[in-house]
C-alpha positions as CSV (number, residue, x, y, z in Angstrom):
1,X,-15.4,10.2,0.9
2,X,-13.7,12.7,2.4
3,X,-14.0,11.2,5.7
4,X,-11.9,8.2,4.8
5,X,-9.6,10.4,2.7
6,X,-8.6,12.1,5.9
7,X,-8.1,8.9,7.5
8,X,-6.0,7.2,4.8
9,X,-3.9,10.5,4.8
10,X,-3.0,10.1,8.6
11,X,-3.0,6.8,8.1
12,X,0.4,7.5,5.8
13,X,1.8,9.5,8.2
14,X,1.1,7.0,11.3
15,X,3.4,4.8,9.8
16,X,6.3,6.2,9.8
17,X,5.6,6.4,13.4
18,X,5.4,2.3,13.8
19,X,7.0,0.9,17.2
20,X,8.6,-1.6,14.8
21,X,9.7,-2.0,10.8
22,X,7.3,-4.6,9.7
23,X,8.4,-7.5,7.9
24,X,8.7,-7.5,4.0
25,X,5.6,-8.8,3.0
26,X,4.0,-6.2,5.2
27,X,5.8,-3.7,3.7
28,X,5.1,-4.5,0.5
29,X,1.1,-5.0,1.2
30,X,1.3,-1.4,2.5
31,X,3.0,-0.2,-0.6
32,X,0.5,-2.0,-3.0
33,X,-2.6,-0.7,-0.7
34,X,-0.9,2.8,-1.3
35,X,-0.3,3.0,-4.9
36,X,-3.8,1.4,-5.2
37,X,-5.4,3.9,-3.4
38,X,-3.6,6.3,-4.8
39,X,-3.1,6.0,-8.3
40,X,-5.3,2.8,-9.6
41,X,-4.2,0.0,-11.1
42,X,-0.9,-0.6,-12.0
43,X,0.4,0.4,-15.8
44,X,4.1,0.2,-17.5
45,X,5.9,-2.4,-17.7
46,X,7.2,-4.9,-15.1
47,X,11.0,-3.9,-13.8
48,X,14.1,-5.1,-15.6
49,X,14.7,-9.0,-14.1
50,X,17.7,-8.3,-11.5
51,X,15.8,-5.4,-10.2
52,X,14.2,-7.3,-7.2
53,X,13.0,-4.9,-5.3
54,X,11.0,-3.1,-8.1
55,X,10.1,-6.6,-9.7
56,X,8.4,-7.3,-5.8
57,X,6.8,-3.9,-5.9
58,X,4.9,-3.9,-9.1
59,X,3.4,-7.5,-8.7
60,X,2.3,-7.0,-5.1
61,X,0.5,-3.9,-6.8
62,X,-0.5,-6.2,-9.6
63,X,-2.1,-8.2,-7.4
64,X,-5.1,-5.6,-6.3
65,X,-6.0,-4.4,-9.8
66,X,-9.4,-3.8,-10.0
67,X,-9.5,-2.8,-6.4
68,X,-11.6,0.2,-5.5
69,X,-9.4,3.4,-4.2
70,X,-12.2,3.5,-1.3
71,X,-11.1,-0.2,-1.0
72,X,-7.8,0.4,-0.6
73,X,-7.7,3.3,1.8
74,X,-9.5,1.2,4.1
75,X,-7.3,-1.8,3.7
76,X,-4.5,0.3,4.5
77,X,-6.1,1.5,7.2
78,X,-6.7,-1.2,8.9
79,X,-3.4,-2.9,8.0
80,X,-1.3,0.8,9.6
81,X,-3.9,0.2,12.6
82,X,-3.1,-3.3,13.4
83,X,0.7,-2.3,13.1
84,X,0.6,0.6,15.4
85,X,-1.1,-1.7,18.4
């Protein structure tokens, strides 16, 4: 585990490093992957209607509950390698 801990962890630090900002939908794919991995599925209550931007957030997270941290780190991964070549 810790293995793909310490990856995951460089991994969130590699992309703020990205040659470009990725589109929104890969933004919010890596902001679902990290909450995921980091804190488990999603709880509270969906944002307010006319907040959009939270609203987008929590169902992308929505979207992976159940997901495995281990799961997620690796996703995210993945996703942050793709991005950086």
């Amino acid at each position: 585990m810790s293995d793909i801990k310490d990856r995951f962890e460089q991994a969130a630090q590699d992309v703020h490093l990205l040659p470009e900002r990725p589109d929104n939908q890969t933004l919010l794919r890596l902001y679902a992957l990290y909450k995921q991995a980091t804190e488990g599925d999603t709880i509270g209550p969906k944002p307010g209607f006319f907040d959009f931007i939270g609203s987008a957030k929590h169902e992308a997270w929505a979207r992976l509950a159940g997901m495995p941290h281990e799961e997620a780190m690796q996703q995210y991964i993945d996703l942050v390698e793709r991005l950086r070549a």
